[in-house]
C-alpha positions as a printed Julia matrix, in Angstrom:
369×3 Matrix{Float64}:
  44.49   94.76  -22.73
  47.47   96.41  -21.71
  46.75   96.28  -18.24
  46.36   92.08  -18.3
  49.32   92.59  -20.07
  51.79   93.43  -17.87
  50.22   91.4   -15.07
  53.11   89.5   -13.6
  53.16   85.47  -13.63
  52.17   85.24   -9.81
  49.16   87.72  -10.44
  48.16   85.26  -13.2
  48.4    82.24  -11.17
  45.98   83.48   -8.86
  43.1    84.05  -11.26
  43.53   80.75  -12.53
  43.36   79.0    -9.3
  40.44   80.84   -8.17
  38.59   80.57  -11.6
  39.78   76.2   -11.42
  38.58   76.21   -7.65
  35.39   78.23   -8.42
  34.53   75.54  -11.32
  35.57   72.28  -10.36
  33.84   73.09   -6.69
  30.18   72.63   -7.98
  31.58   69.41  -10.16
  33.28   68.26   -6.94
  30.35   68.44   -4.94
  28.04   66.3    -7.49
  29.76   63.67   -7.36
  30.56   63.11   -3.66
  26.62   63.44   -3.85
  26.83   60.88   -6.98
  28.85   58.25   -4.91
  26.83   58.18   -1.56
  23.39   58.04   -3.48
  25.4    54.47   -5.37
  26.84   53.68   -2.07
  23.34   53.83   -0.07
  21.88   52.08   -3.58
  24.33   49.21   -2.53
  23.66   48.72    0.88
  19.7    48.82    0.1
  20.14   46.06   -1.94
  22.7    44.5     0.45
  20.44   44.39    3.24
  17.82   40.86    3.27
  14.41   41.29    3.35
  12.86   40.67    7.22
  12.39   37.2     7.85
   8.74   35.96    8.24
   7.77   35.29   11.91
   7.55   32.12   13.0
   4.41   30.31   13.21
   2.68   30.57   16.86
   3.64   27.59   18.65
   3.82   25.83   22.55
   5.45   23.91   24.69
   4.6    20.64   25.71
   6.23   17.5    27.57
   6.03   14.08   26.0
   5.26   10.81   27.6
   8.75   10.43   27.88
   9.75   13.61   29.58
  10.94   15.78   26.55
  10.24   19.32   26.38
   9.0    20.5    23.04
   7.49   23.06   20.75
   4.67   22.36   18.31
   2.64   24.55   16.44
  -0.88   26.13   17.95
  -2.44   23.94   15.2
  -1.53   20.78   14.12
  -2.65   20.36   10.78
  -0.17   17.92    9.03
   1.35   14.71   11.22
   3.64   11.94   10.17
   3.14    8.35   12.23
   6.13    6.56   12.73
   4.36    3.64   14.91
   1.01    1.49   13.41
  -0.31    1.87   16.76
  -0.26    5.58   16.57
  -1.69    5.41   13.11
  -4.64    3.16   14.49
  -5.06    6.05   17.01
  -5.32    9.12   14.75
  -8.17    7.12   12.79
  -9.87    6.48   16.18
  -9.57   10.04   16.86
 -11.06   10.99   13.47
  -7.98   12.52   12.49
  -6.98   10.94    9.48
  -7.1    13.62    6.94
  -4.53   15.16    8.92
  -2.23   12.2     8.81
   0.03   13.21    5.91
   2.44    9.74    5.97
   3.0     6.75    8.06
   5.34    3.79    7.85
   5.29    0.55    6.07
   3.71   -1.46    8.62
   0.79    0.75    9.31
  -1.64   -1.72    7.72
  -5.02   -0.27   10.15
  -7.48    0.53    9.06
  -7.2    -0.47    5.57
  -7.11    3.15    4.42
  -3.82    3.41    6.11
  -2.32    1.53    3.61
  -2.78    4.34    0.84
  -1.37    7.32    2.78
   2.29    8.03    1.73
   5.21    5.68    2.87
   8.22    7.02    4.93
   9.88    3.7     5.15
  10.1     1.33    8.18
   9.62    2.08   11.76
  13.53    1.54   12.59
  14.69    3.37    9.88
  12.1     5.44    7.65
  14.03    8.26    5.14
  14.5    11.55    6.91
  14.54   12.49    3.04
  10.52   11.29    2.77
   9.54   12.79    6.1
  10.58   16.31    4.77
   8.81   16.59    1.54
   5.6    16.0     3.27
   6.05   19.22    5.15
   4.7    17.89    8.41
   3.8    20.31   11.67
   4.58   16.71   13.76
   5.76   13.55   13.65
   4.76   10.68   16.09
   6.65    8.13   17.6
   6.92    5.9    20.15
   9.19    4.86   22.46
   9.68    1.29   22.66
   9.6     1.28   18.74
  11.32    4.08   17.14
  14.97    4.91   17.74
  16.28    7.73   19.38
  18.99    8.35   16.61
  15.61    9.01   14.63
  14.33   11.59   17.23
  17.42   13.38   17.35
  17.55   13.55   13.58
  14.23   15.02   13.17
  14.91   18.07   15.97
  18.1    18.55   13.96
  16.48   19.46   11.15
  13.69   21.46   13.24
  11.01   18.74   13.03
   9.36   18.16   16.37
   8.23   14.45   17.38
   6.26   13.59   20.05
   6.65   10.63   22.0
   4.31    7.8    23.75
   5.48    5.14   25.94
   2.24    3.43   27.84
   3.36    0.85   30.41
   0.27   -1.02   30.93
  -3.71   -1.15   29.27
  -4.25    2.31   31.77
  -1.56    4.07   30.11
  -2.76    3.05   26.8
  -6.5     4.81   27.64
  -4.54    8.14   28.85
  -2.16    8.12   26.67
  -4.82    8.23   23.7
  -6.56   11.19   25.36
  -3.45   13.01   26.14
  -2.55   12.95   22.3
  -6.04   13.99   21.1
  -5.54   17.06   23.41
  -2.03   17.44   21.53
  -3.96   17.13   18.59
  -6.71   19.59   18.88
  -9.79   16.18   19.62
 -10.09   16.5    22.68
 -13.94   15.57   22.56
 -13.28   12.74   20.81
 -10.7    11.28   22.72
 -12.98   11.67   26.23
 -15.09    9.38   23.96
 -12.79    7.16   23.38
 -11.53    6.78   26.76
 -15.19    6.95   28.63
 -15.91    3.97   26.23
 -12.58    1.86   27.01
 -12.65    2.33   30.37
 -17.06    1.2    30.54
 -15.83   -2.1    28.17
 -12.67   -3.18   30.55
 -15.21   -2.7    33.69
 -17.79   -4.79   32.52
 -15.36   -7.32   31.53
 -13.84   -6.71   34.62
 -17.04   -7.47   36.51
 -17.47  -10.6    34.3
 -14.13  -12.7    35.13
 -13.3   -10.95   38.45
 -14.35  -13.88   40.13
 -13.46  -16.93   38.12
 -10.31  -18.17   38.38
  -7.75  -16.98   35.79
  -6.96  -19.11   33.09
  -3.32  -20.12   32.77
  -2.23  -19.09   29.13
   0.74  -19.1    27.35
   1.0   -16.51   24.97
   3.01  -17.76   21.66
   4.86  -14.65   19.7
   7.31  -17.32   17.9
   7.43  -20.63   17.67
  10.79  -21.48   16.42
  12.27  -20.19   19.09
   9.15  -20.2    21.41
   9.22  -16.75   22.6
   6.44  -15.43   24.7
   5.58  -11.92   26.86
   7.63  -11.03   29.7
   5.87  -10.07   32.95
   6.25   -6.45   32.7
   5.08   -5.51   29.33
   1.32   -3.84   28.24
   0.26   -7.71   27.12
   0.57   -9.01   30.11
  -1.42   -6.36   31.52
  -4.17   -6.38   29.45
  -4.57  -10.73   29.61
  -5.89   -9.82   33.55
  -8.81   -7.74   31.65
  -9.66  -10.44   29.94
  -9.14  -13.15   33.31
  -6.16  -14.88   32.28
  -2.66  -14.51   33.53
   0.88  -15.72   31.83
   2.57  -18.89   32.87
   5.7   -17.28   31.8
   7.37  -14.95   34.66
   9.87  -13.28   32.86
  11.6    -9.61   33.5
  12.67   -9.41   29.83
   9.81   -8.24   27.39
  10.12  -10.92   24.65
  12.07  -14.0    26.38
  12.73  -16.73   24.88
  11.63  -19.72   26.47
  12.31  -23.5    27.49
   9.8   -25.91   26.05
  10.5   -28.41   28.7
  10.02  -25.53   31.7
   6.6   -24.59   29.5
   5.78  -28.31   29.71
   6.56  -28.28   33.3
   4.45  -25.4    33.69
   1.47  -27.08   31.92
  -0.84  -23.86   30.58
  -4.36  -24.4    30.02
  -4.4   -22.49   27.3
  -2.38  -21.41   24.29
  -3.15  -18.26   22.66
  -2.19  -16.84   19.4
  -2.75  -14.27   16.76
  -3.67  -13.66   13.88
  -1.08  -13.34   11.7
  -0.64  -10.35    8.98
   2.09  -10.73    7.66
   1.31  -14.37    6.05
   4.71  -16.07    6.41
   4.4   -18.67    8.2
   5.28  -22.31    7.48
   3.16  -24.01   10.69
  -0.22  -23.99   11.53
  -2.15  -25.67   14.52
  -2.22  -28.81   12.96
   1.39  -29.5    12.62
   1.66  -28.21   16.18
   1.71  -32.23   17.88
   4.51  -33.04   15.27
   7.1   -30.71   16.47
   9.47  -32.12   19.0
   8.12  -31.91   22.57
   4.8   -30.04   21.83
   2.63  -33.1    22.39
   4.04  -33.06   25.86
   1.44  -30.29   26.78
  -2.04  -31.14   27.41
  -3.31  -27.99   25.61
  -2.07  -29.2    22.52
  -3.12  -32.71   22.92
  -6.89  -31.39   23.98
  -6.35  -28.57   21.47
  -7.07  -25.49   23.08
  -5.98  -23.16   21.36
  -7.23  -19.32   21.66
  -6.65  -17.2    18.47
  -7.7   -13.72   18.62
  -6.78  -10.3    16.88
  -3.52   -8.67   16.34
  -5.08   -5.65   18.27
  -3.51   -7.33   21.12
   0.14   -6.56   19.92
  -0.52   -2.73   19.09
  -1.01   -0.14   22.3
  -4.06    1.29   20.88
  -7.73    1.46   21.59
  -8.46   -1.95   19.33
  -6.63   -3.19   22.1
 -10.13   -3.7    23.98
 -11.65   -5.14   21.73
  -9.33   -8.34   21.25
  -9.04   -8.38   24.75
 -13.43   -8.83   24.95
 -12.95  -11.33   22.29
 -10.28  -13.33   24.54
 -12.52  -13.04   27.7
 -15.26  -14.52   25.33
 -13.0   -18.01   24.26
 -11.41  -18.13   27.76
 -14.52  -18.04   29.53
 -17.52  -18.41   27.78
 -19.75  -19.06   30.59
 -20.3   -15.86   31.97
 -20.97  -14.57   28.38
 -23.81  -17.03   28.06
 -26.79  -14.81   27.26
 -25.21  -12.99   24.44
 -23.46  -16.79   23.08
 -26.81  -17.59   21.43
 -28.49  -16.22   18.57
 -32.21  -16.13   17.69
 -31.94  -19.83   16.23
 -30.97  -20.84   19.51
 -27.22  -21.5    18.07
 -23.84  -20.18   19.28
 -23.33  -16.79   18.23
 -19.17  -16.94   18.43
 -17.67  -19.31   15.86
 -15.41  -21.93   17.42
 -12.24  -20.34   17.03
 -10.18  -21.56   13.69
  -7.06  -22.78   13.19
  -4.08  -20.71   14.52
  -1.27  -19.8    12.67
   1.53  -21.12   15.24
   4.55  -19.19   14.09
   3.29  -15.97   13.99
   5.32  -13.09   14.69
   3.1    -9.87   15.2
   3.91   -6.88   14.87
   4.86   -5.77   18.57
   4.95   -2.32   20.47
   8.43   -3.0    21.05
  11.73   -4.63   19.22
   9.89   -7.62   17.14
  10.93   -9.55   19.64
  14.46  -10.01   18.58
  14.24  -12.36   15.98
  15.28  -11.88   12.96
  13.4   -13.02   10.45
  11.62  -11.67    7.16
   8.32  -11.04    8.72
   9.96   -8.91   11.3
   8.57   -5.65   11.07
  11.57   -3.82   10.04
């Protein structure tokens, strides 16, 4: 004891800082240790978890010239067109069909799939709950503010725009390549194309009935020269008094009575709004003036003539039938002898149809949107 006794101050000092620096140095170390086992703790749970990869897709180009990616399999589609809706049945593709518009009345089992809204302006809101892989539209129908909404939100759409009854065919095989029915679409388009040739072979050559083809009455607007109707009435050996560059004009009784068609033809109205029928046709001003409605020939055939789908044909085969019912002769009678084809009933003269295009600028209740 007497030895640690008379250790001096700075002697002391030294023990204790060795004995603190020996101690705390273990202590020290655990908890530098401590902290980077929190601090890579932290940044474990900091860091997100790797995103799933996206679904295998491709890239295609649209009837319209847009590039786009869609999925390797196409297994839910939204229709933003009737036409394209009628298509997808055709193609035997409706359990893929996930929503479609308000309009898309064909077949009747359209009108249970789930509503998006109109053609012009469906809910971006609907589109998205039903999840789809694709939604179709068409050009001449749909608006582009639509398209652009849809990629903004990563939906893809895929366009159609057929010109004329030719476009229509390959246009309806090109999307049931998009859509994985391909068989069924060379179906499809071997049996369109056998049906407009035999027609073709039919009227070729007879002289084409002149028609005019009513879409309104009040205004009387009619096809334009350029659009897919006026295409397919040549199918069906009749041509369009009214030469027009515009798709839907609007036209001049008195230059229609100048004109003098030999024919009108109308559709069948839908959309059941319509105050006039054929009847009351000779008591609107100036209509009496034309000799088709004073001898009444009238045409009426299916709204499948409006829509750029494959029904198309078959109103067109029904309008070669009225128009010229000559060279149909031996399948015109039944086994009784009788005429197989009902005289054609009572048009409904203001009948706006639901058209491939901008419902022909009028704006009325009936318009489709």
């Amino acid at each position: 004891m007497g030895l640690f006794r008379w250790w001096s101050f700075s002697q002391w000092g030294l023990v204790l800082r060795l004995l603190t620096h020996a101690t705390l140095r273990p202590i020290a170390a655990a908890a530098v240790s401590l902290l980077f086992s929190f601090g890579h703790c932290a940044a474990s749970q900091r860091t997100p978890a790797p995103l799933p990869a996206p679904p295998a897709s491709r890239q295609v180009t649209d009837e319209t010239g847009r590039t786009i990616r869609v999925p390797l399999s196409i297994h839910r589609i939204v229709s933003l067109a009737p036409n394209l809706t009628e298509t997808i049945y055709a193609l035997g593709l409706q359990d893929q069909l996930v929503g479609d518009t308000d309009y898309c009345d064909f077949p009747p089992e359209a009108q249970q799939k789930p509503k998006v809204g109109g053609a012009k302006n469906p809910s971006l809101e609907a589109i998205v709950a039903l999840h789809p892989d694709l939604v179709l539209v068409t050009k001449n129908l749909n608006r582009l503010e639509t398209v652009q909404a849809l990629e903004e939100i990563g939906i893809p759409s895929y366009a159609t725009d057929p010109p004329n009854v030719n476009a229509i065919i390959s246009s309806t095989k090109r999307l049931a390549d998009l859509l994985g029915a391909s068989p069924s679409g060379e179906l499809i388009a071997d049996n369109l194309r056998r049906t407009l040739a035999n027609l073709q072979h039919r009227v070729t050559s007879l002289p084409p009935r002149r028609v005019l083809f009513i879409i309104w009455i009040e205004p009387l607007i009619s096809i334009g020269k350029d659009t897919f109707i006026a295409d397919a009435l040549r199918y069906a050996g009749a041509v369009s008094v009214v030469d027009s560059s515009q798709n839907w004009p609007q036209v001049n009784l008195e230059e229609v009575v100048r004109l003098q068609p030999e024919f009108l033809v109308f559709v069948e109205s839908h959309l059941g709004a319509s105050p006039h029928n054929a009847d009351t046709l000779p008591d609107l001003p100036g209509w009496r003036l034309l000799n088709a409605v004073r001898n009444h020939r009238y045409v009426t055939i299916s709204d499948a003539i409006n829509r750029p789908a494959p029904r198309l044909v078959s109103a067109l085969e029904d309008l070669a039938r009225q128009l010229h019912p000559e060279v149909f002769s031996e399948k015109q009678l039944s086994g009784s002898g009788q005429p197989a084809l009902a005289p054609a009933s009572p048009p409904t003269a203001k009948s706006l149809l639901w058209l491939d295009g901008a419902c022909a600028n009028v704006k009325e209740p009936t318009c489709a949107d």
